[in-house]
C-alpha positions, 0 to 999 in steps of 0.5 A: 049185844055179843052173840054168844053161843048157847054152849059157850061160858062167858063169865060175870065181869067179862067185857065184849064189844057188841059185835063180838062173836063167841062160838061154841063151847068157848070159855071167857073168863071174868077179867077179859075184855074183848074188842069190837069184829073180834070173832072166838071160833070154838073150843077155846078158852080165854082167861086172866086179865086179858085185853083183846083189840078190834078184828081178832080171831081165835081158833079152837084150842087156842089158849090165851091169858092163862098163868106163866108156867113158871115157879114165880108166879104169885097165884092170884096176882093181877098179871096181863097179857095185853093183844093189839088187833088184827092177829090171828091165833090158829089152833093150840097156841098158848099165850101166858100172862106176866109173872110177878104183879103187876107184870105184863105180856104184850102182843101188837097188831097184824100177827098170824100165830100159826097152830101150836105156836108160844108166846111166853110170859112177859114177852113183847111181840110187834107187828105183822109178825109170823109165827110159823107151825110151832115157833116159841118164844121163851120169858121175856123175849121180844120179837120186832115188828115184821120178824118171821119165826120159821116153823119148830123155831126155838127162842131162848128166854131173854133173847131178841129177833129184830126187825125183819129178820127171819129164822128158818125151820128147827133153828134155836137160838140163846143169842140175838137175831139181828134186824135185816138177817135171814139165819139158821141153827143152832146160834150160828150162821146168819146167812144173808140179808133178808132182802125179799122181806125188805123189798116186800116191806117197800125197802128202796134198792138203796136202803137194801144196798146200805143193809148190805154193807152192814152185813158185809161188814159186821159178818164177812170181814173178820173182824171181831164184833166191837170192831165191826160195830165201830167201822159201821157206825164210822164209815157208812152214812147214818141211816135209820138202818144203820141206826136200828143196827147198832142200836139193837147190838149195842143193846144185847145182853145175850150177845148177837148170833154169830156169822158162818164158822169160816168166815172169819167173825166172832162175836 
């Protein structure tokens, strides 16, 4: 049996895995599930149709599965925030259901949401992601798998961050971050490659040095974005860095973040 805290409420319906833990003052609604190790420290309230993994732990004030705040939502529709395992939700952040029917918020595995942090409704977040004290993603962003969200980073609705790219702190961004990059401000100045993420992610020195010359290309050579995007895709060798690069622009309908203001690029 789960072990449940006297003063903690878990309602009717509720489905906990044996070796769940749910502390004091908890609240669980009657549409959760949750998995197997996974551990709700105290004082935190997990609600809506909200599915849990394996080995997850919950901080207090942590709010997980409430509605969208947005005026779309149908009150009473079955809306989803869906949780891999292996994350960690650290002190008052807030993670939203979708906001139409049958709609959904996803979440993977390995993630730390560090205190304050937000994931809105109808986002998908990877795997071994970060979120840095009070980093937020608005409706329908996606951040790729081992992404770094520096603290106070600001994600506008319907952005991306790819692939192991990493924001520093107070930076927002309307436009997409692209994989391999470390940027910084206001939907301006990819700075440079992230390459202590990429060695630490078991990135050989070629493929570091293939990521390199995208960036190179795509931010130091003035020419405009198209054209950047064809001189990669026709004079560097197809890698799957190369791919996921231009797969991840040509796929933007927010337009990718620009480079430093004089070096020449537009996007």
């Amino acid at each position: 049996m789960a072990k449940i805290h006297p003063s903690a409420v878990v309602c009717d319906g509720a489905i906990l895995a044996d070796s769940v833990e749910v502390g004091p003052l908890c609240y669980v609604g009657p549409n959760v599930r949750i998995g197997e190790n996974t551990r709700l420290i105290s004082h935190c309230n997990i609600d809506g149709y909200t599915t849990l993994g394996a080995n997850n732990v919950v901080h207090p004030f942590a709010a997980l599965g409430q509605p969208a705040q947005d005026h779309s939502v149908v009150p009473g529709a079955k809306t989803y925030l869906n949780i891999g395992d292996n994350n960690i939700f650290r002190e008052c952040c807030t993670m939203h259901t979708g906001t139409l029917p049958e709609t959904s918020t996803e979440i993977g595995s390995n993630n730390m949401f560090m205190a304050g942090s937000h994931v809105a409704h109808n986002c998908k977040i990877g795997n071994n992601i970060h979120f840095i004290n009070a980093a937020v993603v608005g409706g329908y962003g996606e951040v790729h798998d081992r992404a770094i969200l520096s603290g106070l980073v600001a994600v506008h609705q319907f952005c991306r961050v790819g692939k192991l790219a990493i924001i520093s702190g107070c930076s927002a961004f309307s436009k997409d971050v692209p994989p391999f990059v470390m940027a910084e401000g206001r939907n301006s100045a990819a700075k440079m490659i992230n390459k202590v993420g990429l060695q630490r992610a078991g990135y050989t020195s070629e493929q570091i040095s293939i990521i390199k010359q995208i960036f190179r290309i795509y931010y130091r050579s003035g020419l405009i974005a198209s054209a950047a995007l064809e001189k990669i895709r026709t004079e560097l060798p197809q890698t799957t860095e190369v791919k996921e690069f231009l797969d991840f622009c040509a796929n933007s309908k927010k337009g990718v973040v620009a480079g430093n203001a004089n070096d020449g690029h537009r996007s």
